[in-house]
N, C-alpha and C positions, 0 to 999 in steps of 0.2 A: 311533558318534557320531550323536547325532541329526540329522535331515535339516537341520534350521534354522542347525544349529550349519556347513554348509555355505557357506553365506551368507556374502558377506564383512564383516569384521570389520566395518569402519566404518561399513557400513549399519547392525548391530545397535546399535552406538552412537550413533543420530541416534535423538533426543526427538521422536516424533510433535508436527506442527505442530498448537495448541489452542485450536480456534476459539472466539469468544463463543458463549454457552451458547441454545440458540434458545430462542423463545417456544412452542414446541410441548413440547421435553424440560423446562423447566421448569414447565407446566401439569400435565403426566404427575407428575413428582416430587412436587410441593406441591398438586396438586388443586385449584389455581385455577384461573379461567377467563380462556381465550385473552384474551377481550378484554379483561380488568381490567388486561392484563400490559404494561407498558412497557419494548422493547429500546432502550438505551443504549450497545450493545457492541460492537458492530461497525463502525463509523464508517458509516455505511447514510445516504441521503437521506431525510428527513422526511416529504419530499414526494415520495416514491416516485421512479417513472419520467418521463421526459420525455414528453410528451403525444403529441410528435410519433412518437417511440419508441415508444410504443404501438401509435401506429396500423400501423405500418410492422410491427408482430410479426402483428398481425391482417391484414393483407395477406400476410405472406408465408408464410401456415402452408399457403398454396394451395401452396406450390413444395418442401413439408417431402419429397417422395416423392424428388427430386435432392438429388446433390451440391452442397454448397453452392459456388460461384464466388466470390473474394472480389476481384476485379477492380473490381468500382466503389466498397468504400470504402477500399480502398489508394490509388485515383486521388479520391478524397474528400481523402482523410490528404495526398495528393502536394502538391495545390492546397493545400489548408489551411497546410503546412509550406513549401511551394516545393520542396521534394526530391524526386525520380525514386522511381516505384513499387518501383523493384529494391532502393532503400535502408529500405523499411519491413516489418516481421516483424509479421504479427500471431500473437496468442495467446491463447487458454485463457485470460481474463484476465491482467493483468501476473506474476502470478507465474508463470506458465508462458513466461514470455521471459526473466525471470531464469533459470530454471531452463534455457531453450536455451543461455543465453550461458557458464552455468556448465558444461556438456557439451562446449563448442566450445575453453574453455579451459582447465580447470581437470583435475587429473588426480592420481594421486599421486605425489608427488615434487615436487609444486607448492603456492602460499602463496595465499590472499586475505583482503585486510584489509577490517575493518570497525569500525565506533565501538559499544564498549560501549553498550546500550540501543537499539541501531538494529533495523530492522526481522528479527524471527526468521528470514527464508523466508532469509537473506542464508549463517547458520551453516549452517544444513539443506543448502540448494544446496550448498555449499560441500562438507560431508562427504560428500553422496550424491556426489561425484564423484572421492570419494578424495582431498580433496585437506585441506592442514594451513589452518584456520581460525587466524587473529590479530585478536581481539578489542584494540581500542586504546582504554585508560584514556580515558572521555567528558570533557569540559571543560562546566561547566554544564549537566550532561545531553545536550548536544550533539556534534557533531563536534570535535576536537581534529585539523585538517588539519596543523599543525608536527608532533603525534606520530605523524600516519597516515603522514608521508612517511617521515621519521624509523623508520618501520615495516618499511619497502620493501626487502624481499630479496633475492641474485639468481635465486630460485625464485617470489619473486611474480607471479602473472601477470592478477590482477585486482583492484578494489577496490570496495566496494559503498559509495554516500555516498544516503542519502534525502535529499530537499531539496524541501517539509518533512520533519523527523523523523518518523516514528512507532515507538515510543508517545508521544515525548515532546511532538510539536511544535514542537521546534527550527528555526529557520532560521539557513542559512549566505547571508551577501549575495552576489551573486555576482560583484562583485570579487574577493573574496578565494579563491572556486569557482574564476573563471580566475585566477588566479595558480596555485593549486595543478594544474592541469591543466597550465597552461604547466612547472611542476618535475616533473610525472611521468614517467617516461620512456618514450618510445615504446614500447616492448616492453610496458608494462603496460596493459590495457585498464581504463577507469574507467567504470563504472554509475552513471549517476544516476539513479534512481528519482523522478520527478515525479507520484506518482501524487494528490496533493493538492496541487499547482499550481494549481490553478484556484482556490483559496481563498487564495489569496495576495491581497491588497491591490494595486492597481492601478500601486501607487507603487513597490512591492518587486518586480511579477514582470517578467521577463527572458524573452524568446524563444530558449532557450537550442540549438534547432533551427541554428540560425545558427551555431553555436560549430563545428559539424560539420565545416565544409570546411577548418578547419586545425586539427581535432583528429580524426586517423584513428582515433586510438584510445578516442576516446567512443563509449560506446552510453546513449541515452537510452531510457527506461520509460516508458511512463502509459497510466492505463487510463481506462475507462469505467463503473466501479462505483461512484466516489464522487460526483460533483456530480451525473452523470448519472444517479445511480440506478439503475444494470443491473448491480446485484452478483449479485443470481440468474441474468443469460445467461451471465457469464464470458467476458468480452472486453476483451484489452489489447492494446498496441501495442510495438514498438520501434522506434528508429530509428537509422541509425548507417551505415556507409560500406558499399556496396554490397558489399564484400568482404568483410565481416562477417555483414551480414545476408544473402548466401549461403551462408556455413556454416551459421549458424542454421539456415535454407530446410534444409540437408541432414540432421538431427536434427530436424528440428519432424513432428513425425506427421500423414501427410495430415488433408486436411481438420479441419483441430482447431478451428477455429470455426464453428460451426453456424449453419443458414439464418436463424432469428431473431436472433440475435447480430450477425449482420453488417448487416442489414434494421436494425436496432434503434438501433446504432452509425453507421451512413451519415445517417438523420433527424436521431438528438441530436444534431451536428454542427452543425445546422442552428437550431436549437432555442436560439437565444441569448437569448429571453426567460426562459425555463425555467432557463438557465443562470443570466443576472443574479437571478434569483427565488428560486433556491438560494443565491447567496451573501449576496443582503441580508438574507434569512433566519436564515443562517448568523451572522453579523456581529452582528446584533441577541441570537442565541441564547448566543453569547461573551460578550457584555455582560452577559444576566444571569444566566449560570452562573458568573462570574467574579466578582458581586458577591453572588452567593448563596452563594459558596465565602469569599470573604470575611468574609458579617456572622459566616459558623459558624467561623471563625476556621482553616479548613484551609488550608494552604499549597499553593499551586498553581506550573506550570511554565508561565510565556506560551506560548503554540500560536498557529503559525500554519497551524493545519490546521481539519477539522473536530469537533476533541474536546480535553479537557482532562484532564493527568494532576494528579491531587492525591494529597495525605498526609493519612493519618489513623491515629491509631494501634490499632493491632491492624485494618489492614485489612480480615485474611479474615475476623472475627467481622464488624465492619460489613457487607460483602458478603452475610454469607449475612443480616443483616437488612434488606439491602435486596432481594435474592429472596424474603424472606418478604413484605414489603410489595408483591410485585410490580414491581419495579425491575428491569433485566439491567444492569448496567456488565462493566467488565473486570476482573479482577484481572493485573495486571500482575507478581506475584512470579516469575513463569518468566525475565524478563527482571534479574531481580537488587535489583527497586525489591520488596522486601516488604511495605515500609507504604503503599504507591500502589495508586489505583486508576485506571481511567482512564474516562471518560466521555463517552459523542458527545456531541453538539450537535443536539437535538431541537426540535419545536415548543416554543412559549411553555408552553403546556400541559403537555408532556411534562418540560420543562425543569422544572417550576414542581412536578408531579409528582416527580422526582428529589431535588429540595431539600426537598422536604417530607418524603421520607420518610429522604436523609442527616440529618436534623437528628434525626429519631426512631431513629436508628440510632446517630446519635454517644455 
């Protein structure tokens, strides 16, 4: 028997997760130049890194020779949240706190539910841990919380809910979030994934931090790769009952966030102009990717994140004319949506670049 074929089964059966295509491997492939090239694929900040963040990585490259301490921006997070250092996990960016919370509970002979079109790393987790994934029929491209409960087995032991969606940009209000948290039952842990919280509208978002003290069994996500720009350090957060994020603490691999990472994340914190300047940014950038997806007549899904999923038909052809133009978007058919694509929300320029060249693509 071949060495591989040792391996356990359901590892082999997990679809490598398929990031957006970089600006580098696309340059190589089509022999254009780096700077002609516009990425739209990744949900990345426009306006790169937080200033502050910057500086705070160039200060701390003096300390790269030690271990990294991650004590003052878990008591950063403590303050910012009002919860005790002992209740927050950091991470290897947010998927790697998914990925603890899946190891703490998931196993085989166990269930965890998630909403058709919801984010990939949710099925992955889920299988690398032996455990039986329940993809539940989406509602509007969104969450379907009647059919997720409606789901609920007595082998489920987790649920994965992004809030906003990706890919889709779905949002769930969060009345209707607590209510279905209030019908879950104790024994199921619920993830919410906030990792584009920060682009929520002022009037929609929720400190959902506060839900904690009488819901033992939430664990909240979010990172520092979206509004803040640090998708290259790779730093996320968890948050959730001190008895939880102990077991985490007991699977999370020493030191898993690195000297600039943490340096990086303690500043953007701080950094609330940079953060407001991302979103009005962002805001204006919706505006006219949504009326530029409009006059071309593609049908779009509202987002309330940082990108916008649209239909076009015969997708993958458009796609590769828009790499030929120099364009990166996403192709989205791994998730079930084959005539979608998905596209961040870039400068005016960039934005303005993307439409010009979907329109010669269509």
């Amino acid at each position: 028997m071949p060495i591989h074929e040792q391996s356990l089964p359901y590892i082999r059966s997990i679809s490598p997760y398929q990031p957006g295509k970089p600006i580098t491997q696309l340059a190589r492939d089509l022999g254009l130049a780096v700077e002609k090239i516009v990425k739209l694929a990744s949900n990345e900040n426009p306006l790169g890194m937080s200033p502050k963040a910057r500086a705070a990585v160039v200060e701390a490259i003096a300390g790269l020779s030690r271990y990294p301490d991650d004590f003052a921006l878990k008591q950063a997070l403590a303050e910012r949240t009002g919860l005790g250092r002992e209740r927050i996990v950091l991470g290897n960016g947010s998927n790697d706190v998914l990925d603890l919370v899946a190891r703490v509970f998931l196993a085989p002979g166990r269930s965890a539910i998630f909403a058709q079109y919801a984010f990939a790393v949710y099925p992955l987790a889920t299988i690398s841990a032996g455990a039986e994934p329940i993809a539940v029929a989406a509602s509007n491209y969104g969450h379907d919380l009647d059919a997720m409960h409606s789901a609920i087995r007595p082998d489920t032991r987790l649920i994965w809910i992004a809030n906003p969606n990706n890919p889709t940009g779905t949002f769930l209000p969060y009345a209707r979030l607590k209510a279905f948290l209030q019908a879950v039952p104790a024994e199921v842990v619920v993830v919410l994934d906030e990792a584009y919280n920060e682009y929520l509208s002022p009037a929609d978002r929720v400190d959902t931090s506060a839900w904690l003290g009488e819901h033992a069994n939430l664990v909240i996500t979010r990172t520092f790769s979206k509004i803040y720009g640090m998708a290259g350090l790779r730093i996320g957060y968890a948050l959730g009952s001190a008895e939880i994020a102990d077991l985490m603490n007991r699977v999370r691999q020493p030191f898993n966030c690195n000297n600039l990472a943490l340096a990086a994340a303690q500043a953007a914190l701080d950094d609330h102009e940079f953060v407001a300047r991302s979103y009005t940014l962002n805001r204006a950038g919706m505006e006219q990717l949504v009326a530029g997806l409009k006059r071309l007549a593609c049908r779009h899904i509202p987002s309330h994140g940082n990108f916008v999923s649209f239909c076009a038909a015969n997708a993958a052809a458009v796609n590769q004319k828009l790499l030929q133009n120099g364009v990166i978007v996403r192709p989205i058919a791994a998730y079930g949506m084959t005539d979608w694509l998905r596209v961040t929300i870039g400068t005016e320029s960039e934005n303005s670049r993307f439409l010009d060249a979907l329109e010669r693509s269509l």
